[in-house]
C-alpha positions as a Markdown table, in Angstrom:
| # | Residue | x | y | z |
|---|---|---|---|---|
| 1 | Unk | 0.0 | 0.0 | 0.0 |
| 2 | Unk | 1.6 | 3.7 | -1.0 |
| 3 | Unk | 2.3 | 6.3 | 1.4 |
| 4 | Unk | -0.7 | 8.1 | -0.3 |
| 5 | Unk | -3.4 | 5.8 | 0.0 |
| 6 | Unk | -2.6 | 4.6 | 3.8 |
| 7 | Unk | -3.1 | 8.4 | 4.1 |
| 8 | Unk | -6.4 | 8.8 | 2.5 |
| 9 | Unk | -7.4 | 5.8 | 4.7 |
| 10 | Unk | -6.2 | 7.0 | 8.1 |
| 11 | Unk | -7.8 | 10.5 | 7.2 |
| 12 | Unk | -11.2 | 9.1 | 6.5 |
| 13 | Unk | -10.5 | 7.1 | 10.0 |
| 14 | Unk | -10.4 | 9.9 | 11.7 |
| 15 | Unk | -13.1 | 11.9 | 10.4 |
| 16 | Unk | -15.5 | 8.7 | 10.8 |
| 17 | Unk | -13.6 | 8.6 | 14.9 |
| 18 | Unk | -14.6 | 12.3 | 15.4 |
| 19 | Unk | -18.1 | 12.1 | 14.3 |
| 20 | Unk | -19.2 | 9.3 | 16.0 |
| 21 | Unk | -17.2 | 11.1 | 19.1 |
| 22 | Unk | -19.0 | 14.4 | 18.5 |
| 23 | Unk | -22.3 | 11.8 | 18.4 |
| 24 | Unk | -21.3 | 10.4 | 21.5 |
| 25 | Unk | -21.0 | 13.7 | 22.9 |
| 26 | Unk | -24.6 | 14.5 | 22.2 |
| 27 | Unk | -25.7 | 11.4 | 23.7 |
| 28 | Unk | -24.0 | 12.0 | 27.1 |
| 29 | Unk | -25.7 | 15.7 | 27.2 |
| 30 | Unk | -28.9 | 14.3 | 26.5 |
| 31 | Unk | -28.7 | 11.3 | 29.1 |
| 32 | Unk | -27.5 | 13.9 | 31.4 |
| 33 | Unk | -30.3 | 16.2 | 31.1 |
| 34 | Unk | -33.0 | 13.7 | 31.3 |
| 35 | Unk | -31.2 | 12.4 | 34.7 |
| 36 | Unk | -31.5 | 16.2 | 36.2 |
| 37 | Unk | -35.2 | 16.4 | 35.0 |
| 38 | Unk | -35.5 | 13.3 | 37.1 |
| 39 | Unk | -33.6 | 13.8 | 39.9 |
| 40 | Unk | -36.2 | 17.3 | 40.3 |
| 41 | Unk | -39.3 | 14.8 | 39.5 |
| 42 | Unk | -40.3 | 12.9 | 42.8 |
| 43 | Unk | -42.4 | 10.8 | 41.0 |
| 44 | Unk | -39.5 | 9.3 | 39.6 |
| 45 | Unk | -38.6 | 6.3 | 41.7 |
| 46 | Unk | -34.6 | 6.0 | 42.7 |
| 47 | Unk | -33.7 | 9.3 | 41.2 |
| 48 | Unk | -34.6 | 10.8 | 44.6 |
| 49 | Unk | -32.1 | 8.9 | 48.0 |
| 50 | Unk | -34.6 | 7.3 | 50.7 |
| 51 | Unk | -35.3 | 9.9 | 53.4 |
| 52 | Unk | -33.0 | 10.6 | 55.9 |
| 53 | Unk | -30.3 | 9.0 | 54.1 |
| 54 | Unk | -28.4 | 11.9 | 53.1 |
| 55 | Unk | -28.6 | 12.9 | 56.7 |
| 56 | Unk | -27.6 | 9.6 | 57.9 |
| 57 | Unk | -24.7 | 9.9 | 55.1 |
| 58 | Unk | -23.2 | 13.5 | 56.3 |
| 59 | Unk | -23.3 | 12.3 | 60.0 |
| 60 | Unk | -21.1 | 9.4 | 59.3 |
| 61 | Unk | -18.6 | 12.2 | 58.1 |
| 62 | Unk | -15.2 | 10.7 | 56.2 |
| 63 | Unk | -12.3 | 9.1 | 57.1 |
| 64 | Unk | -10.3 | 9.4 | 54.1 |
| 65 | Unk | -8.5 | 7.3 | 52.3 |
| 66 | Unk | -6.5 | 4.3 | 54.4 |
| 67 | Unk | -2.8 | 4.6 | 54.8 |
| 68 | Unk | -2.6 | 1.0 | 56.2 |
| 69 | Unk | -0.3 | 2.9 | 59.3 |
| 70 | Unk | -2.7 | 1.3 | 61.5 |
| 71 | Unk | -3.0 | -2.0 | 60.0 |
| 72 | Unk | 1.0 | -3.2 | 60.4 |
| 73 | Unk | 2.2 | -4.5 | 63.3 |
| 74 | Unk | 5.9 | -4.3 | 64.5 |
């Protein structure tokens, strides 16, 4: 295959790559937005966490990530 043509074919590769990208890109907007108009619907079941879970959640607080300090022994 000459230089030429391998470049014609990579060229139409990437065209074909960034349009289904840009197309993916849409997609992902989309799925987002109908998530938010979800997450604001309460009739939506799951969108929405149980009651007094987020509460529950912030209470607990966070510990961070382990360093595995505590976990050796000497």
């Amino acid at each position: 295959m000459s230089h030429e043509k391998k470049a014609d074919e990579l060229e139409r590769e990437l065209q074909d790559l960034e349009q289904r990208s840009g197309e993916l890109g849409d997609q992902i907007g989309e799925a987002d937005s109908e998530w938010k108009a979800k997450l604001d619907d309460g009739g939506v079941p799951g969108a929405q966490p149980p009651e007094g879970e987020l509460a529950a959640e912030a209470d607990k607080g966070s510990h961070g990530p382990a360093t595995g300090a505590a976990d050796v022994e000497e």
